[in-house]
MINUVEX-922006 format. One record per atom (N, C-alpha, C): z negated, y, x. Coordinates in steps of 0.05 Angstrom, whole numbers, padded with zeros to 5 digits, always signed. Layout:
<nodes>
ZYX...
</nodes>
This chain:
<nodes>
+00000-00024+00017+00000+00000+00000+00000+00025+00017-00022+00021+00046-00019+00053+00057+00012+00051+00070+00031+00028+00078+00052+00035+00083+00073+00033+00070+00081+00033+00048+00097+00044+00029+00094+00066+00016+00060+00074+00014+00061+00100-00001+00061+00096-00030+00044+00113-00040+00053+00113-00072+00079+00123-00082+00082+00105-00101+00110+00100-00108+00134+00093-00092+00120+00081-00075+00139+00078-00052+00156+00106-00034+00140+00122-00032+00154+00147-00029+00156+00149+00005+00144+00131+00024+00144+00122+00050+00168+00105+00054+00178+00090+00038+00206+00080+00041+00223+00092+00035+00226+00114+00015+00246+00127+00013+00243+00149+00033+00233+00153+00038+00229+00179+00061+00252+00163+00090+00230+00132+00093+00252+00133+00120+00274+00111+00106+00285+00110+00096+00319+00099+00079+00338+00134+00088+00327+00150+00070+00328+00183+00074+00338+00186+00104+00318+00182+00121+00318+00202+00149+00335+00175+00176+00334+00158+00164+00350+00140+00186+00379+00118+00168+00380+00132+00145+00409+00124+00122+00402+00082+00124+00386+00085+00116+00383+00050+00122+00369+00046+00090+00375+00015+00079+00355+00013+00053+00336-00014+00057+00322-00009+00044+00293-00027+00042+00283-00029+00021+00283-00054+00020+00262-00068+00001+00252-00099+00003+00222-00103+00000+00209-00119+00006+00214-00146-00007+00220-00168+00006+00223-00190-00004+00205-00217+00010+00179-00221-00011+00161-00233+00001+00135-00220+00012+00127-00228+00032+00109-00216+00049+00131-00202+00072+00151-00199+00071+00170-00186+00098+00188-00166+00082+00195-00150+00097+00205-00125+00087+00230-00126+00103+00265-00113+00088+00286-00127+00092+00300-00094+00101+00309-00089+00125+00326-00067+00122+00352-00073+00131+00369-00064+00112+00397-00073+00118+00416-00038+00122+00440-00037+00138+00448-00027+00140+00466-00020+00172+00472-00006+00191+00490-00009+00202+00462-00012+00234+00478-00021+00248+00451-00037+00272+00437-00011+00281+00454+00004+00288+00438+00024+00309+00410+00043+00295+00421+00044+00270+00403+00049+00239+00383+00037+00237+00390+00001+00243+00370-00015+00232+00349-00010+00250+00355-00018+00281+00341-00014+00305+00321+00004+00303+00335+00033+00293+00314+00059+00284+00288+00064+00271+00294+00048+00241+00291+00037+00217+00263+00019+00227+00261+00002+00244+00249-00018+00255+00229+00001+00276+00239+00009+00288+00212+00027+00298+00196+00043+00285+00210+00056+00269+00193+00081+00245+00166+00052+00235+00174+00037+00231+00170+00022+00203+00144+00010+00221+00155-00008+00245+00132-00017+00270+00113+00006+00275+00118+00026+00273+00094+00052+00285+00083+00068+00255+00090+00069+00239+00082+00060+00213+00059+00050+00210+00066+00022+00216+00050-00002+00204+00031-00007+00220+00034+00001+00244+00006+00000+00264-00020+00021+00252-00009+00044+00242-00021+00071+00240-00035+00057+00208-00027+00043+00191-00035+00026+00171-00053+00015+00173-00047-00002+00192-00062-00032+00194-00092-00018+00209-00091+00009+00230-00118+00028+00222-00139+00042+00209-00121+00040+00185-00134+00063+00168-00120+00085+00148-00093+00093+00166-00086+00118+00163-00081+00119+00136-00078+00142+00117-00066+00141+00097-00042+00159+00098-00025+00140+00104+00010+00157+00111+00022+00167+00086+00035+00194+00095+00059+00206+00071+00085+00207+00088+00106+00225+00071+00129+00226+00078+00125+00242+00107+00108+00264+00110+00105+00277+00133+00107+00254+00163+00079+00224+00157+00086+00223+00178+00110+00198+00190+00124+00191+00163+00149+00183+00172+00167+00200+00188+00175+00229+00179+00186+00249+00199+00174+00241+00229+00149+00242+00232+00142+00239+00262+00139+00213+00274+00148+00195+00258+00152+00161+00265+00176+00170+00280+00193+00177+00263+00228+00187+00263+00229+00201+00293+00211+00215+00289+00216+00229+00317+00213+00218+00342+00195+00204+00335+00184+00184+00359+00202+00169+00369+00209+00148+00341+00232+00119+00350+00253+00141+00368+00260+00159+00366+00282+00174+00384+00282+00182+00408+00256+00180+00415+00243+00181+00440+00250+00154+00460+00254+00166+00487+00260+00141+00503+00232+00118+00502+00211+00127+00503+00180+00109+00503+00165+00112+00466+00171+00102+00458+00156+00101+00426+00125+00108+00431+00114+00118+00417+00085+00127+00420+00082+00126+00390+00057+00125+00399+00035+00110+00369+00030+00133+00340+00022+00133+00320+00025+00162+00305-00002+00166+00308-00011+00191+00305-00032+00193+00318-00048+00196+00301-00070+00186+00313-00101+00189+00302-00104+00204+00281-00126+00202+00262-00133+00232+00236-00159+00249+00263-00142+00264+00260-00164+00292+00268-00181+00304+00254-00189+00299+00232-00209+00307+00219-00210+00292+00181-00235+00283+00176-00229+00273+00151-00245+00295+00124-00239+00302+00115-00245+00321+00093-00276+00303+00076-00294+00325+00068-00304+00307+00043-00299+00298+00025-00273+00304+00022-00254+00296-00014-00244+00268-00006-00236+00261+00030-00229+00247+00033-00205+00244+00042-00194+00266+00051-00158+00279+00059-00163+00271+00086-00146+00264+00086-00146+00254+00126-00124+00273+00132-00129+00286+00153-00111+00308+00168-00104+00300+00196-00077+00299+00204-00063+00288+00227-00047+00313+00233-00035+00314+00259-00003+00331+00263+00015+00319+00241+00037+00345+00231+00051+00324+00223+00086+00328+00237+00083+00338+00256+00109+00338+00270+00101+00337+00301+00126+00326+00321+00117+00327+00342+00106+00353+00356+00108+00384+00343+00107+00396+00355+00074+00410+00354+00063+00391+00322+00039+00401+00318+00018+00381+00328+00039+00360+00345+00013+00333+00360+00022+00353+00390+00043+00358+00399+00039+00379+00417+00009+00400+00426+00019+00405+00397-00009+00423+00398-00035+00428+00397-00038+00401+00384-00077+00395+00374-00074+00380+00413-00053+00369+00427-00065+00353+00451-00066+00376+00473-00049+00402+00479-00054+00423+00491-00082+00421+00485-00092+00429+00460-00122+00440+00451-00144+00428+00459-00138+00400+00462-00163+00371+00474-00160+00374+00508-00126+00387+00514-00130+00378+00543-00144+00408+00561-00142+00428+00542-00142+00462+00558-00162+00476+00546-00179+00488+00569-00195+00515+00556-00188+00533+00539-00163+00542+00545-00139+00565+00533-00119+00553+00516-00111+00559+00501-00083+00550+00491-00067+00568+00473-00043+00575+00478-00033+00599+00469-00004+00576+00448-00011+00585+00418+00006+00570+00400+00020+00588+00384+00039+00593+00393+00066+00611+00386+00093+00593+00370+00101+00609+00342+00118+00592+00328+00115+00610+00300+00141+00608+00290+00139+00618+00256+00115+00612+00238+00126+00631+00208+00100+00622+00200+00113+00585+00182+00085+00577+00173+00088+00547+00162+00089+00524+00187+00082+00531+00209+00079+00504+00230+00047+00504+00227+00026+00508+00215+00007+00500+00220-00017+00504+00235+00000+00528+00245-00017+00551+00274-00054+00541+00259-00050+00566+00250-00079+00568+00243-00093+00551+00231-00082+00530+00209-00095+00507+00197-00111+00490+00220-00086+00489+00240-00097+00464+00258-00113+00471+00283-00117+00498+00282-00131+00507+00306-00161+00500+00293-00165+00514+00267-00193+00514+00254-00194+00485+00246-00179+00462+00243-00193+00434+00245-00201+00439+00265-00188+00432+00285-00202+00431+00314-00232+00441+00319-00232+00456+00313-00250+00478+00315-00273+00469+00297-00273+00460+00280-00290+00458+00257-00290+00414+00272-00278+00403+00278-00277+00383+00285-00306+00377+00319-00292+00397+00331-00316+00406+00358-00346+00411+00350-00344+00426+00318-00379+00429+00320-00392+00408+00304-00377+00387+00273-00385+00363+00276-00402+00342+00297-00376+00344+00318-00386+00331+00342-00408+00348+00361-00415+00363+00352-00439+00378+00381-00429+00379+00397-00393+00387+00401-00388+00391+00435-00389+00428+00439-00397+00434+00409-00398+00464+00417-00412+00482+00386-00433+00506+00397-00454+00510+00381-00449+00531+00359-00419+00540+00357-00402+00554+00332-00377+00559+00337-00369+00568+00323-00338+00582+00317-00337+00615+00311-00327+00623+00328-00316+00643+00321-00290+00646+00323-00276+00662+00292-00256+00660+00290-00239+00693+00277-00223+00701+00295-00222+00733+00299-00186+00734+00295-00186+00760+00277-00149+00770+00285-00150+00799+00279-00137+00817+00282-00126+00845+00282-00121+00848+00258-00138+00869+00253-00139+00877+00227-00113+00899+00222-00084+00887+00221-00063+00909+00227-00054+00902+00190-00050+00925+00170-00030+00914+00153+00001+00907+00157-00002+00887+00146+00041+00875+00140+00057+00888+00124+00068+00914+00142+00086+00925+00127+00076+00948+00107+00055+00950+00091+00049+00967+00071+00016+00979+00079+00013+01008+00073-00009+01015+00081-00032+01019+00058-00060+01000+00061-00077+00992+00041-00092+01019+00033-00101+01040+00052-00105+01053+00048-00137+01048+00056-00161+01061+00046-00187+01056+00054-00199+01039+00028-00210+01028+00042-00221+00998+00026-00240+01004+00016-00260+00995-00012-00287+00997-00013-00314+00978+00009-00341+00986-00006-00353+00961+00005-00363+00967+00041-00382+00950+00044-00391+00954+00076-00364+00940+00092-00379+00936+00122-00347+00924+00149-00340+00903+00136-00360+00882+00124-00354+00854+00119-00327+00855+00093-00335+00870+00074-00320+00877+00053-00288+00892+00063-00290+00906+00077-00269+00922+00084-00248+00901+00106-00270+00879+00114-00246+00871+00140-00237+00839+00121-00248+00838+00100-00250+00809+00089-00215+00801+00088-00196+00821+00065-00175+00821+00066-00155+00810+00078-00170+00818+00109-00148+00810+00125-00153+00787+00145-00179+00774+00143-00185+00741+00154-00186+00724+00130-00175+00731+00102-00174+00706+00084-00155+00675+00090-00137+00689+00110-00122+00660+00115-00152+00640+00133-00159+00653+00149-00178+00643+00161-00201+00624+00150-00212+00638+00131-00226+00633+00100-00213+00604+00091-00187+00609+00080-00171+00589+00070-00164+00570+00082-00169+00567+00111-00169+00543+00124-00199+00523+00133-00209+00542+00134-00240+00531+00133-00249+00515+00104-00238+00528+00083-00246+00511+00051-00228+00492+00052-00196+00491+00068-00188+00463+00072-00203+00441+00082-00222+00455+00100-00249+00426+00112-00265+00428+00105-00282+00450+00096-00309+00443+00089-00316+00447+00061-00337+00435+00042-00346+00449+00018-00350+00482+00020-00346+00488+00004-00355+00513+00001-00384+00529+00005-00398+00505+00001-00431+00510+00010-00435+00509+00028-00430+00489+00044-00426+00494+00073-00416+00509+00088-00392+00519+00082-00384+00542+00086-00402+00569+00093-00405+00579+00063-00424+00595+00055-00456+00595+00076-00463+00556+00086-00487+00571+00103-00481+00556+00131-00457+00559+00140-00445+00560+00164-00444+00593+00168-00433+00611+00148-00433+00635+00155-00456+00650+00148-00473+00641+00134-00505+00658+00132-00522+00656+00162-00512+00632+00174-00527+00629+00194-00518+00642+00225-00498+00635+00225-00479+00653+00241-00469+00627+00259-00466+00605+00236-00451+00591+00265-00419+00587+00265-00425+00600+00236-00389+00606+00237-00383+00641+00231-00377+00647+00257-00363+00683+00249-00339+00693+00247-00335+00710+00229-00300+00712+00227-00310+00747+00223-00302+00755+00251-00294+00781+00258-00268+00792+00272-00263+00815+00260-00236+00830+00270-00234+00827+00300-00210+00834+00316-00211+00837+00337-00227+00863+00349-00238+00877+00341-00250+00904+00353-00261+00898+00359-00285+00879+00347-00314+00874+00347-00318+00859+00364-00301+00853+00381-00301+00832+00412-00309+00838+00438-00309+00874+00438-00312+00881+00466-00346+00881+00473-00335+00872+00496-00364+00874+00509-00383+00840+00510-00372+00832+00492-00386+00803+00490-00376+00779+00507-00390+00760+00509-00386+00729+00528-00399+00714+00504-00369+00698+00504-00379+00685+00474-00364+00658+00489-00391+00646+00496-00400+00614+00508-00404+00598+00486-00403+00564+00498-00411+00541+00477-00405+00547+00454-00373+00561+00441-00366+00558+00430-00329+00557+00420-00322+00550+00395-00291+00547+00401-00288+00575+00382-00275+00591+00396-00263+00610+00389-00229+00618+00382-00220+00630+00359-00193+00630+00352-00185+00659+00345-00165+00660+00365-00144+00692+00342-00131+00685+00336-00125+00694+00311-00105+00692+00295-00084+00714+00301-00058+00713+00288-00036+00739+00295-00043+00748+00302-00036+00738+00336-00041+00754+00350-00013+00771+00365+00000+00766+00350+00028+00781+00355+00026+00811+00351-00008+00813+00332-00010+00839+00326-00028+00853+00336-00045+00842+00368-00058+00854+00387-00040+00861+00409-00051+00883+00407-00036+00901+00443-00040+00886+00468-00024+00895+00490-00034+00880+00510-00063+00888+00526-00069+00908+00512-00105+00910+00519-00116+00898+00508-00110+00897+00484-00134+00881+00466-00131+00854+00472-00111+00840+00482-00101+00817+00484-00120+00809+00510-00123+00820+00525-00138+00830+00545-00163+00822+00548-00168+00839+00538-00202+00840+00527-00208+00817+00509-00194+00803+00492-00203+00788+00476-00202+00759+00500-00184+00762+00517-00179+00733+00537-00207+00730+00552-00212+00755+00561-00231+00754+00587-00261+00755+00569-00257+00755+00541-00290+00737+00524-00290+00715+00535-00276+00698+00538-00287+00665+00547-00310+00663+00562-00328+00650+00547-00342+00645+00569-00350+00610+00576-00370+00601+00591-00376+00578+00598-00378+00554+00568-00366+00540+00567-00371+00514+00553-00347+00517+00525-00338+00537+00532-00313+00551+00508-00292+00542+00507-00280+00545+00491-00254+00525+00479-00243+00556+00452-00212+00566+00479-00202+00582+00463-00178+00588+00453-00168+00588+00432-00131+00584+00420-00132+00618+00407-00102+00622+00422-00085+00652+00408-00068+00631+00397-00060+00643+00366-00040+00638+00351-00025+00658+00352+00003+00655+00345+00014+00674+00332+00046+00678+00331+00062+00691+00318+00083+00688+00311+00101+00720+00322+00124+00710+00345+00128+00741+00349+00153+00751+00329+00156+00737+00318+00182+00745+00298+00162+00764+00271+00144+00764+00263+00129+00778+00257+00112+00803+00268+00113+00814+00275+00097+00834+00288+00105+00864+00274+00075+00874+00271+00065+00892+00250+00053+00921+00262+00053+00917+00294+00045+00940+00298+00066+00954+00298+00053+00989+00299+00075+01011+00300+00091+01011+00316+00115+01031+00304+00139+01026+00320+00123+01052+00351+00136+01033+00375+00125+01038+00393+00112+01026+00411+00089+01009+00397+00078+00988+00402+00082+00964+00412+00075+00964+00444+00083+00930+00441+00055+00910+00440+00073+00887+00422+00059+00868+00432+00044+00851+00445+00021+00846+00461+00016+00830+00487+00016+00803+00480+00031+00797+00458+00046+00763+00462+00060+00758+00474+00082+00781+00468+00110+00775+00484+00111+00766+00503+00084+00776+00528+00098+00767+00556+00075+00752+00559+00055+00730+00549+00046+00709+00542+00061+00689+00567+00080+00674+00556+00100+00660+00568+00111+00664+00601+00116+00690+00603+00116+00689+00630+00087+00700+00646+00073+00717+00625+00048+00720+00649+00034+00697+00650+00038+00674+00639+00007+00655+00641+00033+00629+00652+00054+00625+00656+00066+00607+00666+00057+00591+00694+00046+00566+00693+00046+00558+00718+00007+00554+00715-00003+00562+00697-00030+00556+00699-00042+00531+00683-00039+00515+00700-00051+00489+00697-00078+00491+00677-00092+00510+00672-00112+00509+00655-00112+00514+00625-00084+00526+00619-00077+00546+00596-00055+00524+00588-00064+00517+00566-00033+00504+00544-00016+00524+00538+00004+00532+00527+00032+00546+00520+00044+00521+00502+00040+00530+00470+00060+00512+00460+00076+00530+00445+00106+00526+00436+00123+00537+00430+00135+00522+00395+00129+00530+00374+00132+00512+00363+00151+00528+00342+00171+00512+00324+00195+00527+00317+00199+00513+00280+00222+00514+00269+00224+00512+00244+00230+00480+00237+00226+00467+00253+00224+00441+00247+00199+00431+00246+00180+00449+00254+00157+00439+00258+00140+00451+00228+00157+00459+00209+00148+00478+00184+00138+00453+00166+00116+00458+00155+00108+00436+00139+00094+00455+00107+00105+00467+00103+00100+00483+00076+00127+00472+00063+00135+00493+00039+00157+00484+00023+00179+00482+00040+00197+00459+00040+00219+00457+00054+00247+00484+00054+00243+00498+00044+00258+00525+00036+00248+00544+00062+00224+00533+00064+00214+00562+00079+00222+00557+00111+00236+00526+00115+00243+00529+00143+00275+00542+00141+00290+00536+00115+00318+00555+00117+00318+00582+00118+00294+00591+00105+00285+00624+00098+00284+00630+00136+00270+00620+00154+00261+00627+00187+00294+00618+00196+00307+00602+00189+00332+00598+00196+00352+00622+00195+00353+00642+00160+00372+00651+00162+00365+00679+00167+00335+00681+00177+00323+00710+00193+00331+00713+00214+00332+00691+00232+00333+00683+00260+00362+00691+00264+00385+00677+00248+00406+00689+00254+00416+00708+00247+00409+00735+00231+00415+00761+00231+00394+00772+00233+00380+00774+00253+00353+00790+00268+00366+00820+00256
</nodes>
């Protein structure tokens, strides 16, 4: 059952993505179709069924990254759940570019995760993140982005800082209620072991034994970009997200994403993942929408 999927929607996915058909006859499962297909067909299905015969509970997503795999000269295994929900959602990468990125995150202090929006930037940084203090390998989260508006100006907000900066870390918010109850939530942040502050509110601090995240950060300067790097401190675990095809500061303004890539190149300590519209796992529309931006910039 976990490898066919309800309704069988795991076999039609890979019939779909490697043109081969299947259906089970017996205890053995029959794919017919042209060899080099079948061959394909037979690995998705073998790395599949291992990730089954674990535990996993597979969808169409991680047939795509079976798919990706069998294409690979060395097949590799699908990977592990990174975090299991209390509802009971098991959360994995679901493309090679977002197992790319949770293994930067396990192997590096730093990790800079650049890519459109819908790859998963921020969802999968805050598992991580929220996955680290489960385990006691670290004693909170803080999780920070630039309070810049997109495009339209809000004007002055009501309400104290917390009220005024809320607006603009709700994605942040919204990935944290993807993992945790809401109560917990609620006294993760009464207590302070989970903080979600703007980028301002960074200077001057050494924020140790803990995993720390910016979000768009396409929309910090290269000072602030700056200043927010050289917080790390001892026992820390820290990811910039962000997307430069978006960027919100004034005209004038640059970015200190941009040169990300070549200023940090070559540092064995710092991940750099690059992740693009195949790696989009929202509505399938929204990777042609980054497709037909990309080609009339």
């Amino acid at each position: 059952m976990r490898l066919f999927g309800p309704f069988d929607a795991n076999l039609t996915a890979i019939e779909n993505l490697c043109g081969v058909s299947l259906h089970a006859d017996g205890d053995g499962l029959v794919i017919a179709g042209a060899s080099d297909a079948v061959d394909r067909a037979e690995r998705v299905v073998r790395g599949m069924l291992d990730a089954a015969v674990r535990g996993a509970q597979l969808t169409p997503h991680d047939v795509s990254l079976a798919a990706s795999d069998a294409r690979a000269p060395a097949q590799r295994d699908l990977p592990d759940t990174l975090f299991r929900t209390s509802r009971g959602k098991q959360i994995r990468p679901r493309t090679p570019g977002q197992r790319a990125f949770t293994e930067a995150i396990a192997a590096h202090p730093l990790t800079f995760g650049i890519g459109p929006a819908g790859t998963g930037k921020t969802f999968l940084a805050v598992v991580m993140a929220v996955r680290a203090l489960k385990e006691r390998r670290v004693s909170r989260i803080v999780l920070s982005r630039p309070a810049v508006e997109a495009g339209e100006k809000l004007g002055f907000l009501p309400g104290d800082v917390k009220e005024k900066v809320d607006p603009y870390l709700r994605p942040l918010y919204d990935a944290l209620a993807e993992c945790l109850d809401d109560g917990v939530v609620a006294k993760y942040l009464e207590r302070g072991t989970i903080e979600i502050a703007p980028i301002a509110f960074m200077r001057g601090r050494t924020l140790s034994d803990g995993f720390v995240i910016l979000d768009e950060a396409q929309n910090a300067t290269r000072a602030q970009l700056k200043m927010f790097l050289t917080r790390l401190g001892e026992g820390s675990t820290m990811i910039v997200n962000g997307d430069v095809t978006q960027i919100d500061l004034p005209r004038g303004v640059e970015s200190g994403l941009l040169e990300v890539p070549r200023r940090f190149a070559g540092i064995p300590e710092i991940g750099l993942v690059e992740l693009d519209e195949t790696d989009v796992v929202r509505h399938p529309l929204v990777a042609k929408i980054i497709r037909a931006y990309a080609a009339d910039p």
